[in-house]
DRENPADO-221630 format. One record per atom (N, C-alpha, C): atom name; x, y, z. Coordinates in Angstrom, 1 decimal, decimal comma, padded with zeros to 4 digits. Layout:
% residues N
SITE  atom    east   north      up
SITE    CA       X       Y       Z
...
END
This chain:
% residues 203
SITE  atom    east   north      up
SITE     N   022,4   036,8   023,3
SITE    CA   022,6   037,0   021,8
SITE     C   021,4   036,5   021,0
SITE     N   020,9   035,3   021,7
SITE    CA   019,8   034,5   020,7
SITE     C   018,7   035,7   020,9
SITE     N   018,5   036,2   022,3
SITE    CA   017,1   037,1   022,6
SITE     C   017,6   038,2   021,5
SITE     N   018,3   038,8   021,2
SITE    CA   018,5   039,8   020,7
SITE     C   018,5   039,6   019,0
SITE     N   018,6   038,3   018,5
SITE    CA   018,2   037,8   017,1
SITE     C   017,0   037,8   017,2
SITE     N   016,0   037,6   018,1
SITE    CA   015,2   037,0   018,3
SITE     C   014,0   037,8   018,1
SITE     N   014,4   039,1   018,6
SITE    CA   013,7   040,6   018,9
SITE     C   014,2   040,7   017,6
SITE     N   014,8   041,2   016,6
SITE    CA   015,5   042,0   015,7
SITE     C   014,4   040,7   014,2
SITE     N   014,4   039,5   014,4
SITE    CA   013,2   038,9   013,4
SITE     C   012,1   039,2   013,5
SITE     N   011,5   039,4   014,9
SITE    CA   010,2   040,3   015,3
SITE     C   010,2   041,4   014,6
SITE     N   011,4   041,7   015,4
SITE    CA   010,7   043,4   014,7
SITE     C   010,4   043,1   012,6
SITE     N   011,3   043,1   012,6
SITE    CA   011,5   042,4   011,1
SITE     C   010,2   042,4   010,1
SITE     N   009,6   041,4   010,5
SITE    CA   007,8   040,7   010,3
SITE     C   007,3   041,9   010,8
SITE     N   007,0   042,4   011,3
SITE    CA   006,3   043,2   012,1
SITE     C   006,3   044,5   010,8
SITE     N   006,9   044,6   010,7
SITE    CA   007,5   045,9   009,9
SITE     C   007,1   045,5   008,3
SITE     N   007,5   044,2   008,2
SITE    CA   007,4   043,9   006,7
SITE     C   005,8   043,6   006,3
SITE     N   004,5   043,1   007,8
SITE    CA   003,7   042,8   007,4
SITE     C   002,9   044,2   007,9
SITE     N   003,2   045,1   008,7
SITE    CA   002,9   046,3   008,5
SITE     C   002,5   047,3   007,1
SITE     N   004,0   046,9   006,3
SITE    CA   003,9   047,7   005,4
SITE     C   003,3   047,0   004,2
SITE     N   002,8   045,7   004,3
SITE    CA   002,6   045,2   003,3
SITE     C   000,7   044,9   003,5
SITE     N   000,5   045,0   004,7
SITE    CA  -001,2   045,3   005,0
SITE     C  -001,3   047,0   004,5
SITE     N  -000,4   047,8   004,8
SITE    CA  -000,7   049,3   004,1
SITE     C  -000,8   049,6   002,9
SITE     N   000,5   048,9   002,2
SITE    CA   000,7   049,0   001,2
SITE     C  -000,9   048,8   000,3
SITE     N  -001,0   047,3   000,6
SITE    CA  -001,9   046,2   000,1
SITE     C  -003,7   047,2   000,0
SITE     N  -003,6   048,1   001,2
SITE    CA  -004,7   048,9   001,3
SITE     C  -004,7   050,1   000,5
SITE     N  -003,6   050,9   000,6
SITE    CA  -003,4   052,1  -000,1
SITE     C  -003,5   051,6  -001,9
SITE     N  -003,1   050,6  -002,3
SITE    CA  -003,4   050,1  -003,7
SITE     C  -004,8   049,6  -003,8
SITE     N  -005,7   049,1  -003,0
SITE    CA  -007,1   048,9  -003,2
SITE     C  -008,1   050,4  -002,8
SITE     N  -007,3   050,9  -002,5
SITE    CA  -008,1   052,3  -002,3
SITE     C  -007,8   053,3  -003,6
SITE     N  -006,6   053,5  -004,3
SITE    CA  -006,2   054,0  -005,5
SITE     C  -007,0   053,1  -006,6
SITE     N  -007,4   052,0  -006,6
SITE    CA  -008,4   051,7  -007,3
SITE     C  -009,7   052,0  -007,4
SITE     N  -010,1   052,0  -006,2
SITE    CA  -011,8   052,1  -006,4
SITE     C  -011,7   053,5  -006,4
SITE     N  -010,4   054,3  -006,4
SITE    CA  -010,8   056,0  -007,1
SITE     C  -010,9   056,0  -008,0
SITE     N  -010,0   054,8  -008,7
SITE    CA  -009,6   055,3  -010,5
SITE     C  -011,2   055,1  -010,8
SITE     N  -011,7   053,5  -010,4
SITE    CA  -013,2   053,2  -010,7
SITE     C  -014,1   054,0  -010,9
SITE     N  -014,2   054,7  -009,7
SITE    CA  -015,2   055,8  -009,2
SITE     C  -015,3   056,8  -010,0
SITE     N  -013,8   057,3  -010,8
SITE    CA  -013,9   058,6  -011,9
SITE     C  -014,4   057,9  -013,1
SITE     N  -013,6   056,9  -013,5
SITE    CA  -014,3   056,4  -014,4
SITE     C  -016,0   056,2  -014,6
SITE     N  -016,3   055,3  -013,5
SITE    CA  -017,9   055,4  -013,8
SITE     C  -018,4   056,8  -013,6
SITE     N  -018,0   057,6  -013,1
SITE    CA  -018,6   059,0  -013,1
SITE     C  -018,5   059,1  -014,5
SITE     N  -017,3   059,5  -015,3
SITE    CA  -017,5   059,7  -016,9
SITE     C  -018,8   059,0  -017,5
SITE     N  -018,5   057,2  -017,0
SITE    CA  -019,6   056,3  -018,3
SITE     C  -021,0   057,1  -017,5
SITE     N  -020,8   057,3  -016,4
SITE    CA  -022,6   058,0  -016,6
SITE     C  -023,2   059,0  -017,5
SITE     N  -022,3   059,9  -017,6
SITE    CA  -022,2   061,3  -018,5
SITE     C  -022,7   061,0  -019,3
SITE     N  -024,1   060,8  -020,2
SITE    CA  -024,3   060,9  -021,4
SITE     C  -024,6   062,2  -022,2
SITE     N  -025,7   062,2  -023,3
SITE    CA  -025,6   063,2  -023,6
SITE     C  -026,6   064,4  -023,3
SITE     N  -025,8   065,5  -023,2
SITE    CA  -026,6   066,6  -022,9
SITE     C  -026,9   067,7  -023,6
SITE     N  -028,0   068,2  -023,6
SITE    CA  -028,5   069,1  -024,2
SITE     C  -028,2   070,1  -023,3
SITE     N  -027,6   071,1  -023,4
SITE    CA  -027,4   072,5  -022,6
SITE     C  -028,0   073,4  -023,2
SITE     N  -028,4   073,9  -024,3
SITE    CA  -029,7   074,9  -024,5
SITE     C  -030,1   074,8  -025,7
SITE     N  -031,4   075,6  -025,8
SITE    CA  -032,5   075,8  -026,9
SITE     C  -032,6   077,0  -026,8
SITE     N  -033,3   076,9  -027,9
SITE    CA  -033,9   078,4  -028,6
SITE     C  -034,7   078,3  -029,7
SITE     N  -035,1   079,5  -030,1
SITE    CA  -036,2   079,5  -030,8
SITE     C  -035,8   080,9  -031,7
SITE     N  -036,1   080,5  -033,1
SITE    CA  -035,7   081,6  -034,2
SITE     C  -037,3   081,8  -035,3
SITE     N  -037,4   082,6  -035,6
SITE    CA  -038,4   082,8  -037,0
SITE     C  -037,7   083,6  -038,0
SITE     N  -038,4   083,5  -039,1
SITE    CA  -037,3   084,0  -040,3
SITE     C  -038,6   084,0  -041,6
SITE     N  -038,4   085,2  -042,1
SITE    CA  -039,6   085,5  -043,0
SITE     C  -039,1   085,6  -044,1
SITE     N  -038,9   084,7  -045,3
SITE    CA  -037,7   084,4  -046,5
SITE     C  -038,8   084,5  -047,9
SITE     N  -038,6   085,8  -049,0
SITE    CA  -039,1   085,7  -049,8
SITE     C  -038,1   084,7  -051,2
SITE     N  -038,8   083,6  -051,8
SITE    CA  -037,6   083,0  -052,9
SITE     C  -038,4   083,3  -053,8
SITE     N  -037,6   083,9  -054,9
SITE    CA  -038,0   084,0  -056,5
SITE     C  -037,2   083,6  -057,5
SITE     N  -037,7   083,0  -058,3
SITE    CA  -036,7   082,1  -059,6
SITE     C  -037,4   082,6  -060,8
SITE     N  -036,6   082,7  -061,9
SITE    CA  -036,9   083,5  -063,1
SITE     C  -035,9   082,8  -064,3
SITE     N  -036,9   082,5  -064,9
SITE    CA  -036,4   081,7  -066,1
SITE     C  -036,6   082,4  -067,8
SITE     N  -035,5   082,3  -068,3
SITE    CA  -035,8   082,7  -069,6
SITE     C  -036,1   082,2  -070,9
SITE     N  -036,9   082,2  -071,3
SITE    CA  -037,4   081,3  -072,5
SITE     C  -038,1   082,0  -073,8
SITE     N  -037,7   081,0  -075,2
SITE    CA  -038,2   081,6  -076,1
SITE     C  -037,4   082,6  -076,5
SITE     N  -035,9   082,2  -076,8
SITE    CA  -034,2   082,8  -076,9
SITE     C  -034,6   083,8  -076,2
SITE     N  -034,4   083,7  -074,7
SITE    CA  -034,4   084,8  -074,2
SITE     C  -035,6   086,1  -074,1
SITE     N  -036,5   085,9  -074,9
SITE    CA  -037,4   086,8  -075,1
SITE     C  -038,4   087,4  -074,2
SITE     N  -038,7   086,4  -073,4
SITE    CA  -039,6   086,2  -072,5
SITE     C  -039,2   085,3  -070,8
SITE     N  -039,1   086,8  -069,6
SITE    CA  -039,3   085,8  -068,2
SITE     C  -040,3   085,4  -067,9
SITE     N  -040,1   084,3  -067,9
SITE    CA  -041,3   083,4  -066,2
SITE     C  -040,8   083,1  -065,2
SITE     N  -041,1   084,3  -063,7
SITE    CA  -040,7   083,7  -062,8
SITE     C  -042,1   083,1  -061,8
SITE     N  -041,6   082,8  -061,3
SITE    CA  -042,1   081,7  -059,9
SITE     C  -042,0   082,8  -058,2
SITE     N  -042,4   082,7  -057,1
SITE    CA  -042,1   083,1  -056,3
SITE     C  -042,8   082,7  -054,9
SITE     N  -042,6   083,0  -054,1
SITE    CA  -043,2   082,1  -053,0
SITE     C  -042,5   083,0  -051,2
SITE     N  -043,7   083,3  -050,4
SITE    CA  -043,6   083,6  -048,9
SITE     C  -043,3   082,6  -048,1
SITE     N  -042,3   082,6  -047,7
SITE    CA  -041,8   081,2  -046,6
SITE     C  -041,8   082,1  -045,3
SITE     N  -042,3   081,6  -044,2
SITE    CA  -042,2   082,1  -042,6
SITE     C  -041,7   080,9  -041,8
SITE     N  -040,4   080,7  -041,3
SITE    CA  -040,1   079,5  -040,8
SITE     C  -039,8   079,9  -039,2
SITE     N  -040,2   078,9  -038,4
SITE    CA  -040,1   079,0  -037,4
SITE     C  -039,5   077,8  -036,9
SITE     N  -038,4   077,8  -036,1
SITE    CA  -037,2   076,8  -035,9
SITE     C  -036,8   076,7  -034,5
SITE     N  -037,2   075,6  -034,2
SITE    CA  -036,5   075,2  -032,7
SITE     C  -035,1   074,5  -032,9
SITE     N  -033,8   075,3  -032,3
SITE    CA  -032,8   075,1  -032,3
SITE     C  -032,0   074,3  -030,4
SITE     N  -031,6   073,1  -030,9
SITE    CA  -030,7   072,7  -029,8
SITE     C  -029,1   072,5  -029,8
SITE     N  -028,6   073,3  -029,1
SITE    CA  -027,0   072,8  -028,7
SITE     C  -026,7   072,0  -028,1
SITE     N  -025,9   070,3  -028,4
SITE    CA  -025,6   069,5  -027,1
SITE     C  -024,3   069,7  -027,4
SITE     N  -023,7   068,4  -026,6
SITE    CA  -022,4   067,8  -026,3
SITE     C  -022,6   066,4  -026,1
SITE     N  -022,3   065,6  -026,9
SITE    CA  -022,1   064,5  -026,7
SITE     C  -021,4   063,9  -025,5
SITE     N  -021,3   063,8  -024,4
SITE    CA  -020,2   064,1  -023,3
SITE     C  -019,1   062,5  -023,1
SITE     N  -020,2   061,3  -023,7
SITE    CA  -019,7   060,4  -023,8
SITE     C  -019,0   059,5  -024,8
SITE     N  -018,6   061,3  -025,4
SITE    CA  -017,5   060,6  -026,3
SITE     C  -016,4   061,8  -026,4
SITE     N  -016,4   062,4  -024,9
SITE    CA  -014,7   062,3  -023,8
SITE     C  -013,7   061,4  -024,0
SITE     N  -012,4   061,9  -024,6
SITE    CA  -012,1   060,8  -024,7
SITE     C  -010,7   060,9  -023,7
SITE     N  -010,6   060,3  -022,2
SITE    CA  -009,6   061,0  -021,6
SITE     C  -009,0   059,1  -021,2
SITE     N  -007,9   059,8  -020,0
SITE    CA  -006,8   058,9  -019,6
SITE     C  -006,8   058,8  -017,9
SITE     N  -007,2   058,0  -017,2
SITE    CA  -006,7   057,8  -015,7
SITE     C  -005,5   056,8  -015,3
SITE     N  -004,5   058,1  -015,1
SITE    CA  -003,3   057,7  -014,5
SITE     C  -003,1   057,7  -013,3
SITE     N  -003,1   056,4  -012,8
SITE    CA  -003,3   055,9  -011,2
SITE     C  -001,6   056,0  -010,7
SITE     N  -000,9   056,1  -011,5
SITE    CA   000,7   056,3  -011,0
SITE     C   000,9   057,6  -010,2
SITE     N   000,2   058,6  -011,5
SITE    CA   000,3   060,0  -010,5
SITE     C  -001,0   060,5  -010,1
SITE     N  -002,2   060,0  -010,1
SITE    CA  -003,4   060,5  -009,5
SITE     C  -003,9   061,4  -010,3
SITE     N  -004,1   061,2  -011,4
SITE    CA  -004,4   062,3  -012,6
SITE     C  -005,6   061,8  -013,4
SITE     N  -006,6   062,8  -013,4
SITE    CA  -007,5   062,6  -014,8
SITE     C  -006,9   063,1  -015,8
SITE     N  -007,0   062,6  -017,2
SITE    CA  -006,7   063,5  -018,2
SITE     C  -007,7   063,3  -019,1
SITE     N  -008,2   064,8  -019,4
SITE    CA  -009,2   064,8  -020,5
SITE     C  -008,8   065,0  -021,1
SITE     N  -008,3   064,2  -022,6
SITE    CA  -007,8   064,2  -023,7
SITE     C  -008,5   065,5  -025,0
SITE     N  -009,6   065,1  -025,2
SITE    CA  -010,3   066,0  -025,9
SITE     C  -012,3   065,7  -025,8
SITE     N  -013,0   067,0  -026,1
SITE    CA  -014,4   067,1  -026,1
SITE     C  -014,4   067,4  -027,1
SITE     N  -015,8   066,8  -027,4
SITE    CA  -016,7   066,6  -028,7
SITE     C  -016,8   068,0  -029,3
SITE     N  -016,9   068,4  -030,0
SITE    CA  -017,4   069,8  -031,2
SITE     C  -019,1   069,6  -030,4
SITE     N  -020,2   070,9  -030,1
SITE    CA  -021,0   071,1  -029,9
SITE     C  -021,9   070,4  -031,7
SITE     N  -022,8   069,7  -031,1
SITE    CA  -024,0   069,5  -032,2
SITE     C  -024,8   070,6  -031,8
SITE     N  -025,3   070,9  -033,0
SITE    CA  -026,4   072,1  -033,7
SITE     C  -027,6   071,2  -034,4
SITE     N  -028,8   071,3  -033,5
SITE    CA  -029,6   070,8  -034,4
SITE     C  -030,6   071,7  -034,4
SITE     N  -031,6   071,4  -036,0
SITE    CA  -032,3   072,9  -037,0
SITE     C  -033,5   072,1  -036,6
SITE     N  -034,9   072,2  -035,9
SITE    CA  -035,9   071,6  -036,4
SITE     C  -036,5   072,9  -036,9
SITE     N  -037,1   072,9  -038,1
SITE    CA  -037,7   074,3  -038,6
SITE     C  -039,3   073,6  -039,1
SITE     N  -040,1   074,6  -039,1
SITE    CA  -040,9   074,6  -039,4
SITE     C  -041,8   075,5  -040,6
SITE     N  -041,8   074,7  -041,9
SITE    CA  -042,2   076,0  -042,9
SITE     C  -043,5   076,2  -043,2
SITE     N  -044,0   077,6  -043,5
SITE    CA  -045,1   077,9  -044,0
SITE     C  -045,3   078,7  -045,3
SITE     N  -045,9   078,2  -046,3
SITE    CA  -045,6   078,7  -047,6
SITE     C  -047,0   079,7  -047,8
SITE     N  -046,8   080,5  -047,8
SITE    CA  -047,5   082,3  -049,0
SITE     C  -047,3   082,2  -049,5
SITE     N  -048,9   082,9  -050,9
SITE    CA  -048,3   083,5  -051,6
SITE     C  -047,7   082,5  -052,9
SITE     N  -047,8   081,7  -053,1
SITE    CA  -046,9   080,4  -054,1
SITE     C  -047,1   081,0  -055,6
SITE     N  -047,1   081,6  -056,2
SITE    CA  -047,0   082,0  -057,6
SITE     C  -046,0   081,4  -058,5
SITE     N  -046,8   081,1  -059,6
SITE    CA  -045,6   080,3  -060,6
SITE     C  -046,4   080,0  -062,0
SITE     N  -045,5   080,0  -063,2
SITE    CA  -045,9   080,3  -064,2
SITE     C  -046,1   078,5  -065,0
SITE     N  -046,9   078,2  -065,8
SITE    CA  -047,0   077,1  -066,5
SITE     C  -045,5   076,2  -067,1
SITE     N  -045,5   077,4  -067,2
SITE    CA  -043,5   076,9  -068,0
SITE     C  -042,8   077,1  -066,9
SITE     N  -042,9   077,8  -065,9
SITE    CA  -042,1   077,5  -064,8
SITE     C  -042,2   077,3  -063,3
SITE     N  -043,5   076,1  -063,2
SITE    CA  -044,0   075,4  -062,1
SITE     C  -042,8   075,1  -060,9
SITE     N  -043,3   075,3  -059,6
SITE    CA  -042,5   075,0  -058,5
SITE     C  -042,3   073,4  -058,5
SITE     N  -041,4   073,0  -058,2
SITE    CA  -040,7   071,7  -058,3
SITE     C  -039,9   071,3  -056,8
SITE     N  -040,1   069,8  -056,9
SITE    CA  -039,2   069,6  -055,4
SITE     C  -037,6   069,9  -054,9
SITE     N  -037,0   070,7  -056,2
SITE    CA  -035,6   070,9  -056,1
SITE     C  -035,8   072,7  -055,5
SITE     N  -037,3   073,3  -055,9
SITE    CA  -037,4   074,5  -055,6
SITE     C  -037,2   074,8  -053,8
SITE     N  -038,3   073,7  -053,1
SITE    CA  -038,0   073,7  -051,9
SITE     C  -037,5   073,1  -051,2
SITE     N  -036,5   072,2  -052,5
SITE    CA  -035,2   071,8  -050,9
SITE     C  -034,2   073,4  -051,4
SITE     N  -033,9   074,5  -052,2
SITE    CA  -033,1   075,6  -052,3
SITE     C  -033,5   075,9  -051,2
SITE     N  -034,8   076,3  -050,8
SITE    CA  -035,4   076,7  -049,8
SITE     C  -034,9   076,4  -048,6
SITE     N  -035,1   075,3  -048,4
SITE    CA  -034,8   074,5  -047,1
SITE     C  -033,3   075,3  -047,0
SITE     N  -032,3   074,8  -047,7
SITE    CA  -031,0   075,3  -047,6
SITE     C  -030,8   076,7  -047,0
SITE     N  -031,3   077,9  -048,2
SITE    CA  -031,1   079,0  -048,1
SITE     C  -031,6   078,9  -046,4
SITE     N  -032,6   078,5  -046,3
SITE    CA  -033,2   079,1  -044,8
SITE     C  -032,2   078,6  -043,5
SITE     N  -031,2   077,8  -044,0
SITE    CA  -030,5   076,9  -043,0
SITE     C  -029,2   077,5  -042,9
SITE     N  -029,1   078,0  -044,0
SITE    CA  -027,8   079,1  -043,7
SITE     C  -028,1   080,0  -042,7
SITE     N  -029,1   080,9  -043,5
SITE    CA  -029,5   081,6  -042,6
SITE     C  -029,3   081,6  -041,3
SITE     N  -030,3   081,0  -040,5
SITE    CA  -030,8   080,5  -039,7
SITE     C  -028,9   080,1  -038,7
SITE     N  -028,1   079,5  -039,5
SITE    CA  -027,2   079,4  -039,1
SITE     C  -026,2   080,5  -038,6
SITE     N  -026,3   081,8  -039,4
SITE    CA  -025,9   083,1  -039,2
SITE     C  -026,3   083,3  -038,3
SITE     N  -027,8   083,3  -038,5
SITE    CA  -028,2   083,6  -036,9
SITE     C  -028,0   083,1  -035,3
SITE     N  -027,6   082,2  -035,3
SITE    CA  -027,3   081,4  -034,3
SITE     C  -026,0   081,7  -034,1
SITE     N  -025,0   081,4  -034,9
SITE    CA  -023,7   082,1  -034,8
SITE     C  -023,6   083,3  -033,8
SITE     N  -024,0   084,4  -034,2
SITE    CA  -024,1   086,0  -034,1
SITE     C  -025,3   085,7  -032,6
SITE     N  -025,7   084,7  -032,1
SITE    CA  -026,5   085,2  -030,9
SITE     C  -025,6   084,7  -029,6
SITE     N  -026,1   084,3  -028,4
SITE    CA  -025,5   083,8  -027,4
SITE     C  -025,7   082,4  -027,1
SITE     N  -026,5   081,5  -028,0
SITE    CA  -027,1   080,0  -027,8
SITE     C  -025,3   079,6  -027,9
SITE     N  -024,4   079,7  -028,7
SITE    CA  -023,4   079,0  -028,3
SITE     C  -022,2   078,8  -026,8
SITE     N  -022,3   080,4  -026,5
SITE    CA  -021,4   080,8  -025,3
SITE     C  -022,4   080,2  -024,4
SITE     N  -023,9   080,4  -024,3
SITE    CA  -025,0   079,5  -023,6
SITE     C  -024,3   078,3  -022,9
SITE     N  -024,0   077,6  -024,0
SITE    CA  -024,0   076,1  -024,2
SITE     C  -022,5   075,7  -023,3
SITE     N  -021,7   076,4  -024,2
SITE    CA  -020,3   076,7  -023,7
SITE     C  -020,0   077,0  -021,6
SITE     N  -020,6   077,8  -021,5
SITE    CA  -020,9   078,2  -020,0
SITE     C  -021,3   076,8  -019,4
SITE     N  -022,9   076,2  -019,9
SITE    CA  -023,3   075,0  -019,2
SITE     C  -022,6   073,8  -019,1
SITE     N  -021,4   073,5  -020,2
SITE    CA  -020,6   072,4  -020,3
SITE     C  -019,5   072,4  -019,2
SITE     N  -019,0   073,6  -019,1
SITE    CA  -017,8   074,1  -018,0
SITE     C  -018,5   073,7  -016,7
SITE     N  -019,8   074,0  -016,2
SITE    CA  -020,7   073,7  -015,6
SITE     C  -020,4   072,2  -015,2
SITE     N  -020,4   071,4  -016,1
SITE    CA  -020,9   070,1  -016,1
SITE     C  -019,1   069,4  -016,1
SITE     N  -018,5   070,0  -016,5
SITE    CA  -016,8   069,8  -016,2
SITE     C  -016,2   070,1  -015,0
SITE     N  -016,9   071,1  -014,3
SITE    CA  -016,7   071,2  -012,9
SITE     C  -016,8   070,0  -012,1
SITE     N  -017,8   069,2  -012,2
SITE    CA  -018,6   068,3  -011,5
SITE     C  -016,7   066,9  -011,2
SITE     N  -016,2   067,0  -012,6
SITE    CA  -015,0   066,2  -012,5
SITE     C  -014,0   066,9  -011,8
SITE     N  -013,7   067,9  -011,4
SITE    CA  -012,9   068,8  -011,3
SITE     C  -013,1   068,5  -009,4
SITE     N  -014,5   068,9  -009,0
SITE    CA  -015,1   068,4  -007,7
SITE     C  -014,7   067,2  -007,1
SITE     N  -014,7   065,7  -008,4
SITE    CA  -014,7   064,9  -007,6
SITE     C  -013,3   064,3  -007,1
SITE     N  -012,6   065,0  -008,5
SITE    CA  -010,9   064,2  -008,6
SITE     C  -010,1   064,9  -007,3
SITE     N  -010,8   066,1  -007,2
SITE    CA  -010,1   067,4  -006,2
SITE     C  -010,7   066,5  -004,4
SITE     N  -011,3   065,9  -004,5
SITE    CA  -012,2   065,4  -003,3
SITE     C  -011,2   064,1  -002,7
SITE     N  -011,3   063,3  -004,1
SITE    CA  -010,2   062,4  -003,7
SITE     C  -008,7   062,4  -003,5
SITE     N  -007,7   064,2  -004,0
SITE    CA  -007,0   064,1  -003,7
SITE     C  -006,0   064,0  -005,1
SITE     N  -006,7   063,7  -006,0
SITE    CA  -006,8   063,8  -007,7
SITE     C  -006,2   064,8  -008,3
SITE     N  -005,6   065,2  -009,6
SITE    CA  -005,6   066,3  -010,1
SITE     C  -006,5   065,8  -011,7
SITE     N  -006,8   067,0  -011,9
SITE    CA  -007,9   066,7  -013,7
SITE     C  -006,6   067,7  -014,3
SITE     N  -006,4   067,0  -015,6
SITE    CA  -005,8   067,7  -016,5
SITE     C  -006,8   068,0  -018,1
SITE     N  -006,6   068,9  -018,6
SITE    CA  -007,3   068,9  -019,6
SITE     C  -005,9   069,7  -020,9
SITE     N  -006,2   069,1  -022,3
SITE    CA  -004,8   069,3  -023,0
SITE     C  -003,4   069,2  -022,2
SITE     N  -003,4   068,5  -021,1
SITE    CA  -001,8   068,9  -020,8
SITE     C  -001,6   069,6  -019,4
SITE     N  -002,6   070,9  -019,3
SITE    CA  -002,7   071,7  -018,7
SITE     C  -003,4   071,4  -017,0
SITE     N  -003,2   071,4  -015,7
SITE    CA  -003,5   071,2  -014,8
SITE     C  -004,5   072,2  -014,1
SITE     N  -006,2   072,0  -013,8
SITE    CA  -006,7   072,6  -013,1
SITE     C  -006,6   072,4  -012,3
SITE     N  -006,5   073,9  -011,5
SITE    CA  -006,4   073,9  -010,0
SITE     C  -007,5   074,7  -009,3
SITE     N  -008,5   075,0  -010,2
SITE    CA  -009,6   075,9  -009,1
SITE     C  -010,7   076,1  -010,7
SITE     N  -012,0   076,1  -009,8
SITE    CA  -013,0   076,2  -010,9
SITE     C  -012,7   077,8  -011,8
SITE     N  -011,8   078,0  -011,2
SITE    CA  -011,3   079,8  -012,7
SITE     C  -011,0   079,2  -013,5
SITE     N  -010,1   078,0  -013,7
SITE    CA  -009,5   077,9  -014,4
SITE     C  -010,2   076,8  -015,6
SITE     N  -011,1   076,4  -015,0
SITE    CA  -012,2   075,7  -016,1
SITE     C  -012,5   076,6  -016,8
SITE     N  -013,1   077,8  -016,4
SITE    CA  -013,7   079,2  -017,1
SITE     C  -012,2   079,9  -018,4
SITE     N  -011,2   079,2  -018,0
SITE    CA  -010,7   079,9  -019,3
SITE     C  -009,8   078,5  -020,3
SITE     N  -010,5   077,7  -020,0
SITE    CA  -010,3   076,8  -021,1
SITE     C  -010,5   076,9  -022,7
SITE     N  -009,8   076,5  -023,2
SITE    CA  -010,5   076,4  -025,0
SITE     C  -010,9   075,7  -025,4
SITE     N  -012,3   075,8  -025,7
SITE    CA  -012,5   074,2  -026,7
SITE     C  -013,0   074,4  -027,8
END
């Protein structure tokens, strides 16, 4: 009877320090994944995913009336701007969630793409009357008007879907690693399960 208590405490330990060296491992291994995605994110900084290049040939004319109306003086001037345009993503300011309970990234939300205008102007042509001399409020209108512009144009081309494509690109990369470990990535809610499904995300 004692042999048979005896065997049955063995097994006992045996069993409890089995599951508790597994356990003890499978929780230090669920860690250094969570780690691992995480520093994968803090590396992400920011990226520039494309450029371009725009020119834009903008005549401005101002016209002033003076002398009750009796008499215009206008002003006028050739602007040729030529503008190097970049789209990034700030990437490192992702703002997601790792839940190590159920093995999940969640990407909470991405940044709005930055648009940045470097332009460069060249002035023609500058005509302007005594009484209505070009002034520094003339060429910041300038600057503006050209920046709308310039913004139309970018709108209406492909630099944003560009950009758009490259990021999915670079969201795959998490999709890769969480899927490697066994991971799932979520983004709004929604569970990817194959690089298609990055391709019809919204952002």
């Amino acid at each position: 009877m004692r042999k048979l208590l005896y065997i049955l405490i063995l097994v006992m330990v045996v069993l409890f320090g089995y599951r508790y060296v597994f356990n003890d491992k499978d929780k230090t291994t669920l860690q250094e994944n969570s780690a691992l995605i995480q520093e994968q994110i803090r590396n992400v900084s920011k990226l520039v995913v494309t450029e371009g290049h725009f020119s834009q040939v903008f005549t401005y004319k101002n016209s002033k009336a003076i002398f009750a109306n009796l008499v215009n003086v206008e002003k006028k001037a050739l602007v040729v701007v030529n503008a190097d345009v970049t789209v990034s993503y700030d990437l490192s300011q992702i703002e997601y969630e790792v839940d190590e309970a159920s093995k999940t990234l969640k990407i909470l939300s991405i940044p709005k793409e930055e648009i940045n205008i470097s332009p460069d102007f060249e002035y023609y042509d500058i005509t302007a009357d005594y009484l209505n001399p070009f002034k520094a409020e003339d060429y910041n209108k300038i600057k503006d008007k050209v920046r709308a512009q310039l913004m139309k144009k970018i709108e209406a081309s492909n630099l944003k879907s560009n950009a758009q494509n490259r990021l999915i690109s670079e969201l795959s990369k998490f999709y890769i690693l969480t899927s490697s470990l066994g991971w799932t990535l979520q983004y709004e809610g929604n569970s990817i399960k194959s690089s298609d499904d990055l391709q019809n995300i919204k952002l």
